[in-house]
C-alpha positions as YAML, in Angstrom:
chain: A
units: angstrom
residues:
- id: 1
  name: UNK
  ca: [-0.85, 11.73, -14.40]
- id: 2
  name: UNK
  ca: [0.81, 8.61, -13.47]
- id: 3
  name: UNK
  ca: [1.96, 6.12, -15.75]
- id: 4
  name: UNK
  ca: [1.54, 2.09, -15.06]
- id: 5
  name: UNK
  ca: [3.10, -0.64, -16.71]
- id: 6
  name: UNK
  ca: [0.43, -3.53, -16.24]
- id: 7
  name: UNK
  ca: [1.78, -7.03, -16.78]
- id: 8
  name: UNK
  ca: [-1.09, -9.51, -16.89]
- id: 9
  name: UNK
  ca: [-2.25, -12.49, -19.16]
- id: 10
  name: UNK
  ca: [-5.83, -13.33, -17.92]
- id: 11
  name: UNK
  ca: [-7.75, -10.91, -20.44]
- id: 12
  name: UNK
  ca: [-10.77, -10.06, -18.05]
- id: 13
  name: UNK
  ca: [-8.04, -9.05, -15.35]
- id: 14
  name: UNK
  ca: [-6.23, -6.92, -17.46]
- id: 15
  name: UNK
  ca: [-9.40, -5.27, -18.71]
- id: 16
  name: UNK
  ca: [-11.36, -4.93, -15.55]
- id: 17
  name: UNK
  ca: [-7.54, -3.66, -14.15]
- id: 18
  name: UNK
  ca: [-6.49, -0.85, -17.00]
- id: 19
  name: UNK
  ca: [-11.09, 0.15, -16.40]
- id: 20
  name: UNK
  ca: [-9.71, 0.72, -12.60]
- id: 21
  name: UNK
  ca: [-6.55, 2.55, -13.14]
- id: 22
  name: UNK
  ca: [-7.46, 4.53, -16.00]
- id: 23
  name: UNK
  ca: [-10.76, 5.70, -13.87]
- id: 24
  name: UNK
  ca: [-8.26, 6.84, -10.87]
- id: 25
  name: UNK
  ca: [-6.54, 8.86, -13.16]
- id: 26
  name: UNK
  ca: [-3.77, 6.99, -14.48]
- id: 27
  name: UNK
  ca: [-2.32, 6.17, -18.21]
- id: 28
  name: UNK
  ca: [-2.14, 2.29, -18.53]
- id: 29
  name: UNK
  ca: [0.17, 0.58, -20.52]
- id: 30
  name: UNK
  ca: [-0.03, -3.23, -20.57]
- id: 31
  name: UNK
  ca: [2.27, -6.29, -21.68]
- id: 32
  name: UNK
  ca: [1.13, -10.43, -20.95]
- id: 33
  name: UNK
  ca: [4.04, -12.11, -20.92]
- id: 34
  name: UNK
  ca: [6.92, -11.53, -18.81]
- id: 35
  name: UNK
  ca: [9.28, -10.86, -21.53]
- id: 36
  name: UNK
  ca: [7.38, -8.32, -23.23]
- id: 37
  name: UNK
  ca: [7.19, -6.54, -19.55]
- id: 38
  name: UNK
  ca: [10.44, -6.74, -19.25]
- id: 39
  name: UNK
  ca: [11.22, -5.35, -22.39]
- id: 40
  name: UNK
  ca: [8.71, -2.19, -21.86]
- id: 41
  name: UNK
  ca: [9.60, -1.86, -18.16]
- id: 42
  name: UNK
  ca: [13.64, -1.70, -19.38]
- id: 43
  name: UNK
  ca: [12.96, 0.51, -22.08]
- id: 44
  name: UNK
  ca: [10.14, 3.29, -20.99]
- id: 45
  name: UNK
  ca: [9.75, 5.12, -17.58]
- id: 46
  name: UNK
  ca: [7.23, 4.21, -15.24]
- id: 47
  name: UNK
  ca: [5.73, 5.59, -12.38]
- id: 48
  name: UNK
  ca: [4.96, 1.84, -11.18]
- id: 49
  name: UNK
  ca: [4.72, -1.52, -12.37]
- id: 50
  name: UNK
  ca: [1.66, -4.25, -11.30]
- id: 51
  name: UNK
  ca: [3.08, -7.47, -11.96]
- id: 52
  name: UNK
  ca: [1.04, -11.06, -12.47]
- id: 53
  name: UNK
  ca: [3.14, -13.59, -10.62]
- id: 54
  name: UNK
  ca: [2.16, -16.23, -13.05]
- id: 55
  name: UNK
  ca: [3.31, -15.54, -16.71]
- id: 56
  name: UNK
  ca: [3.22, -17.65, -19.60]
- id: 57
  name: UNK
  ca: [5.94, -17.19, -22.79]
- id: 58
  name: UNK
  ca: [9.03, -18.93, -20.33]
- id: 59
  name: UNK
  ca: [9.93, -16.00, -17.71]
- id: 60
  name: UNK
  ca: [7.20, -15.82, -14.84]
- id: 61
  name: UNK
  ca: [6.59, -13.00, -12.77]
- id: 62
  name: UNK
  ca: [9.26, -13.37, -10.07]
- id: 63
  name: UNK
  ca: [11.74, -14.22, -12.91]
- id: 64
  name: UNK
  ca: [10.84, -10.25, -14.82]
- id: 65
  name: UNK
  ca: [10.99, -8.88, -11.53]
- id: 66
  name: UNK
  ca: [14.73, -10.52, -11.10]
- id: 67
  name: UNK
  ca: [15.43, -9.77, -14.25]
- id: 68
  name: UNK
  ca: [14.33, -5.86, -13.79]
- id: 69
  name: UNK
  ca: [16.58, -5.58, -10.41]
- id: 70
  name: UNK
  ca: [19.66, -6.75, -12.07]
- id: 71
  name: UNK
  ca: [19.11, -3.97, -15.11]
- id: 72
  name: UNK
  ca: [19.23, -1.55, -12.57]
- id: 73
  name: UNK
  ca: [15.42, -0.93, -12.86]
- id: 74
  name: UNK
  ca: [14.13, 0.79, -9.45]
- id: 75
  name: UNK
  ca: [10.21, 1.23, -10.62]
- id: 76
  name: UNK
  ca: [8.20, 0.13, -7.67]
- id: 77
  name: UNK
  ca: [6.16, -3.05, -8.38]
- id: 78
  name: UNK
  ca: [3.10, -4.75, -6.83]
- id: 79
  name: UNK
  ca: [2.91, -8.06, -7.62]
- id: 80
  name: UNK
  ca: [-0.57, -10.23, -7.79]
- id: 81
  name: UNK
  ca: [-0.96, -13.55, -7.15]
- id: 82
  name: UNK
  ca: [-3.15, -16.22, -6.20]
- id: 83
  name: UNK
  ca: [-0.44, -17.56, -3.90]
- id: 84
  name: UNK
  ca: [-1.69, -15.99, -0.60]
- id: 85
  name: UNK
  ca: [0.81, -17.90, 2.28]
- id: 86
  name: UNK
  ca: [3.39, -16.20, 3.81]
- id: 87
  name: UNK
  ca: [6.29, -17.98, 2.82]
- id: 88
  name: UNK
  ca: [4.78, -17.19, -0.56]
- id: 89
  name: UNK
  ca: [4.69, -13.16, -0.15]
- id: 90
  name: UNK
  ca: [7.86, -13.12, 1.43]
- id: 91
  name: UNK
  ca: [9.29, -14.80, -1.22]
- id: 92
  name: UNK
  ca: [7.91, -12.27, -3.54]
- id: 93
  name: UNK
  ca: [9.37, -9.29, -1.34]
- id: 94
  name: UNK
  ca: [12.76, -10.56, -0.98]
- id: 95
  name: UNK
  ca: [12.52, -10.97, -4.90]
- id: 96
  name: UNK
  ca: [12.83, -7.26, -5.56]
- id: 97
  name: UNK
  ca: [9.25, -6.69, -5.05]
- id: 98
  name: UNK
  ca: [7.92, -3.15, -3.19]
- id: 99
  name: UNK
  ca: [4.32, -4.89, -2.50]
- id: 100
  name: UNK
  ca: [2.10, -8.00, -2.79]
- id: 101
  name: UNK
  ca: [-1.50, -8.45, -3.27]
- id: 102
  name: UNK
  ca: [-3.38, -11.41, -3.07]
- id: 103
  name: UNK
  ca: [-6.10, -12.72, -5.28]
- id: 104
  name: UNK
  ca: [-9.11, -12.10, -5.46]
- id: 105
  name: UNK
  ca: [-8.27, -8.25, -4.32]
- id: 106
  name: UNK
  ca: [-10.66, -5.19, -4.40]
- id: 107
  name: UNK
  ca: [-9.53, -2.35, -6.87]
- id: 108
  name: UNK
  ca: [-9.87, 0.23, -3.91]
- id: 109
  name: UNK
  ca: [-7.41, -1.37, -2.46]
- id: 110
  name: UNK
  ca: [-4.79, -2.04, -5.48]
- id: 111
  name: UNK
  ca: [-4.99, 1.69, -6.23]
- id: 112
  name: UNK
  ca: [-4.96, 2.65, -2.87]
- id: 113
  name: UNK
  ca: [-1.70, 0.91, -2.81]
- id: 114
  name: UNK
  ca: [-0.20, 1.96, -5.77]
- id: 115
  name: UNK
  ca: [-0.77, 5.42, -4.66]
- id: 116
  name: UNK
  ca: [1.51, 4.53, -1.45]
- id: 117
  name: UNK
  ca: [4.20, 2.89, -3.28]
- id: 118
  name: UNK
  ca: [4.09, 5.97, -5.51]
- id: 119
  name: UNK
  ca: [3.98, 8.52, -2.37]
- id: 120
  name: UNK
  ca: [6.67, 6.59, -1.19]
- id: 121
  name: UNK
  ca: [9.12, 6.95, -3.85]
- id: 122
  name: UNK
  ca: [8.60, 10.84, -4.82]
- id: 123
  name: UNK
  ca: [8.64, 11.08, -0.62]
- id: 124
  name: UNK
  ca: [12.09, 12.93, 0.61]
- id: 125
  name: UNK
  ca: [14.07, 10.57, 2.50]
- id: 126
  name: UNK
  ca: [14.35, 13.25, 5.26]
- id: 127
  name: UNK
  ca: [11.16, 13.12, 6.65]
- id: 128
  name: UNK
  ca: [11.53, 13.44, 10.74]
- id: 129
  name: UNK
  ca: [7.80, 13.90, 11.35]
- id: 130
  name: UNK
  ca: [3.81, 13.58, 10.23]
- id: 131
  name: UNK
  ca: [1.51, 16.05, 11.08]
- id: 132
  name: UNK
  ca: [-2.00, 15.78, 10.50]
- id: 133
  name: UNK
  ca: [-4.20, 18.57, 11.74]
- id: 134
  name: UNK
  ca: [-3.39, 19.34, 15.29]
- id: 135
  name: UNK
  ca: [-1.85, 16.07, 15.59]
- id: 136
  name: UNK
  ca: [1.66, 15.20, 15.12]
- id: 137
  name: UNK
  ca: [3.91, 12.28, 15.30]
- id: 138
  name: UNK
  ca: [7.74, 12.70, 16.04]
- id: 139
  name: UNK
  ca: [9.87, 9.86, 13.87]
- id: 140
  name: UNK
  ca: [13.44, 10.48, 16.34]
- id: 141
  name: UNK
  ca: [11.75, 10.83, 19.86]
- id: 142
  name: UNK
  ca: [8.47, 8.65, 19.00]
- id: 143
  name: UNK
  ca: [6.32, 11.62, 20.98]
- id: 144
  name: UNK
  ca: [2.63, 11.94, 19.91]
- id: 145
  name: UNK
  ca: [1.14, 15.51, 20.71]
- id: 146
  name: UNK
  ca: [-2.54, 16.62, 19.35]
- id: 147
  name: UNK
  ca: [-2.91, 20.15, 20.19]
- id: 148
  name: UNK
  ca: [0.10, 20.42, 22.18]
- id: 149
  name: UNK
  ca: [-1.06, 17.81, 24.42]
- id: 150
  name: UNK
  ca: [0.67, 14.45, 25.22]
- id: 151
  name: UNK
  ca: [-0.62, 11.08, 23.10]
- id: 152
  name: UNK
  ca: [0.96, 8.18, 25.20]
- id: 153
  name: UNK
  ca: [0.15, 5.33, 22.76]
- id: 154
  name: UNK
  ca: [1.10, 1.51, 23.61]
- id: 155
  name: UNK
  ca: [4.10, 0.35, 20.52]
- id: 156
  name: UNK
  ca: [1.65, -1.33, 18.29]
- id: 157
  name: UNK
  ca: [-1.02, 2.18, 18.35]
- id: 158
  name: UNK
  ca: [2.05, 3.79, 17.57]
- id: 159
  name: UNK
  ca: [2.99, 1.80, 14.63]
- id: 160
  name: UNK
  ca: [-0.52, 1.85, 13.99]
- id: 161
  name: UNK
  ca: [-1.33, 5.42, 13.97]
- id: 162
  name: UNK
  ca: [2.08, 6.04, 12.16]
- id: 163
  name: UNK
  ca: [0.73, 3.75, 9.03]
- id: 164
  name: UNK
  ca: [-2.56, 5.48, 9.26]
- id: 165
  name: UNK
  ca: [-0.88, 9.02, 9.27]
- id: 166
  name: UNK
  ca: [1.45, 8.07, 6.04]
- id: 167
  name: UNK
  ca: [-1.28, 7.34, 4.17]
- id: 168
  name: UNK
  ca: [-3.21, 10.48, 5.29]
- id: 169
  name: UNK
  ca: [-6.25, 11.27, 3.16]
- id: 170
  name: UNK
  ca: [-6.36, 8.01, 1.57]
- id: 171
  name: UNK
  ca: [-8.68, 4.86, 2.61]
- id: 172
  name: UNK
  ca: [-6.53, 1.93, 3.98]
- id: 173
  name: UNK
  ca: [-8.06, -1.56, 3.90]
- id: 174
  name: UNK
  ca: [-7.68, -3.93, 6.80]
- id: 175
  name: UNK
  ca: [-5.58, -6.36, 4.88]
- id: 176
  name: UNK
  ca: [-2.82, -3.42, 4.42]
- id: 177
  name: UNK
  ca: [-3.08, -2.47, 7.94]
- id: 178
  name: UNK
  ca: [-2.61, -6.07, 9.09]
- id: 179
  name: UNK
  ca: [-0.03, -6.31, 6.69]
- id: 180
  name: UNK
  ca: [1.45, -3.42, 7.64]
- id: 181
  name: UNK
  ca: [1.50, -3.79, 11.75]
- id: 182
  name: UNK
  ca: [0.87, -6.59, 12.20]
- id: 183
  name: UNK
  ca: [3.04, -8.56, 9.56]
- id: 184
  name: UNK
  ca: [0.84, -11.07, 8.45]
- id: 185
  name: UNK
  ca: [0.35, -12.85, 11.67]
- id: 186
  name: UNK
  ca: [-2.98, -12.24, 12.84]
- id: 187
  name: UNK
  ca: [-6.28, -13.58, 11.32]
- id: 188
  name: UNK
  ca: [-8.27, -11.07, 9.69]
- id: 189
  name: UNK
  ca: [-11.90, -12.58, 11.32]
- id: 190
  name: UNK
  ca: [-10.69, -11.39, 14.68]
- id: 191
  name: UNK
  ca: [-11.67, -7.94, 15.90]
- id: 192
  name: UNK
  ca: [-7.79, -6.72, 16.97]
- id: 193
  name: UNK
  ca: [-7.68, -3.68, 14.31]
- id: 194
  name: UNK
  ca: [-11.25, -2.71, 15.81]
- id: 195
  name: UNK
  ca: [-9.71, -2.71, 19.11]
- id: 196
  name: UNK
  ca: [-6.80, -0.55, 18.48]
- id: 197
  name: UNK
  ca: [-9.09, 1.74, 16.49]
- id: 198
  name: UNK
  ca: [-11.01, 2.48, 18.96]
- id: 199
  name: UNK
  ca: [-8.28, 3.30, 21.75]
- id: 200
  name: UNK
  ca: [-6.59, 5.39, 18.97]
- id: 201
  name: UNK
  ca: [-9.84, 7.38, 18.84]
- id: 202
  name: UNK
  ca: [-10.23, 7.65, 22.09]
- id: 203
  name: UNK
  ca: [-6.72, 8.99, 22.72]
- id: 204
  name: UNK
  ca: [-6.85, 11.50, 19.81]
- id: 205
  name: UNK
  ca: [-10.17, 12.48, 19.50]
- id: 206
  name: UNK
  ca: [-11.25, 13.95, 23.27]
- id: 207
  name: UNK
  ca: [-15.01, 14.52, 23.80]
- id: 208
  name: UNK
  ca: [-16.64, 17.00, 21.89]
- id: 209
  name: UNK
  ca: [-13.74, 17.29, 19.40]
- id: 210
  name: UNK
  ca: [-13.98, 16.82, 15.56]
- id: 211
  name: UNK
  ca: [-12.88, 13.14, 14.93]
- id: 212
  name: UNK
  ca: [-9.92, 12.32, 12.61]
- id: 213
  name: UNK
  ca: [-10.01, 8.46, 12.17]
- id: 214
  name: UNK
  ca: [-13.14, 7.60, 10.04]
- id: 215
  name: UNK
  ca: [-14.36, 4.05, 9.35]
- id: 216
  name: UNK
  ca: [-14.99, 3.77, 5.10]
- id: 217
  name: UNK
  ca: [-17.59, 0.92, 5.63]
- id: 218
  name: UNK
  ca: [-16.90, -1.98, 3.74]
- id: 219
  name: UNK
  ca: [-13.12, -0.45, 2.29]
- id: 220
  name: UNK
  ca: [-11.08, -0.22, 5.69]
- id: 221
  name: UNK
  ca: [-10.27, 3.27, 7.64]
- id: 222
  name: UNK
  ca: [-9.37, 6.79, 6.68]
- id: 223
  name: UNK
  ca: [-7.46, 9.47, 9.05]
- id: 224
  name: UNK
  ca: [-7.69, 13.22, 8.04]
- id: 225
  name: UNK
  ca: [-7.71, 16.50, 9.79]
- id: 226
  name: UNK
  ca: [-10.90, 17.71, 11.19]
- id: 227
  name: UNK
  ca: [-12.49, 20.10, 9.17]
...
């Protein structure tokens, strides 16, 4: 069971957050202020942290996360915030932070990143390859093969199927994947991700074969190996 340190003053947030977490499995514990995070976060073990950007009681959000860094405090952290611009998130990276999530955010999606930032950490550093099924991706040479047979993929498939095959087994929204691939650039009303979806299926999933990249309707995509 994973264990989450959840800083947050709004009391509905907090509530309707710990109701998500503690339904995906994990055991919540929870702090308002940044200085009582910063205390628990210093002084217990945490698998992650989800950090409010806005904090009241004198150190914000950004401040705890500084704060955490300089103690020598690795735990991986998500920060929220209402503050959706880029130079905003960056800002929020660059502080220490291992993800951002905007406001208003589904809960699908916040655990669906924890999970990540979690998979990422226990993760050995060695890995040279993902293989998902019959289909594998090669980290040194950049080769695609599915079955043994060639994948030529255009750069951004490739970054996009490599995102997609990290997260195997687990839905990603379109949010992360823009995130993700395309950095932040693109507006999320155009169609681009549905584009390179559907090359990616038509590349690794020949006719008559079992598909592997599923559309989660409403929550984003999902790649597994065919049953």
């Amino acid at each position: 069971m994973s264990n989450v340190l959840v800083v947050e003053d709004d009391s509905q947030t907090l509530e309707e957050i710990v109701e998500a977490l503690t339904d995906h499995g994990c055991s919540v514990e929870t702090a308002r202020t940044g200085r009582d995070g910063l205390m628990l976060a210093i002084a217990k073990s945490y698998d992650a942290i989800v950090l409010d950007r806005m904090l009241p009681g004198g150190l914000e959000g950004l401040g705890m996360l500084a704060a955490l860094r300089s103690a020598g405090v690795v735990t991986p952290v998500l920060i929220l915030s209402a503050l959706s611009a880029v130079d905003e998130r960056v800002r929020g990276l660059r502080a220490g932070g291992d993800d951002y999530l905007t406001k208003p955010f589904e809960f699908i999606e916040l655990t669906a990143r924890l999970d990540a930032l979690m998979r990422r950490r226990e993760a050995p550093q060695s890995v040279q390859a993902y293989q998902v099924g019959p289909l594998r991706l090669d980290l040194l040479t950049r080769e695609v093969t599915c079955a043994g047979r060639a994948v030529p993929l255009l750069p951004r498939e490739y970054s996009l199927l490599e995102y997609l095959m990290q997260h195997e087994g687990q839905v990603v929204s379109r949010t992360m994947l823009f995130e993700a691939v395309w950095d932040y650039r693109l507006d999320e009303r155009t169609n681009v991700i549905d584009v390179h979806i559907s090359r990616l299926r038509k590349k690794i999933d020949p006719a008559g074969s079992m598909p592997m990249i599923h559309t989660v309707r409403g929550s984003g995509y999902l790649l597994r190996a065919p049953a």
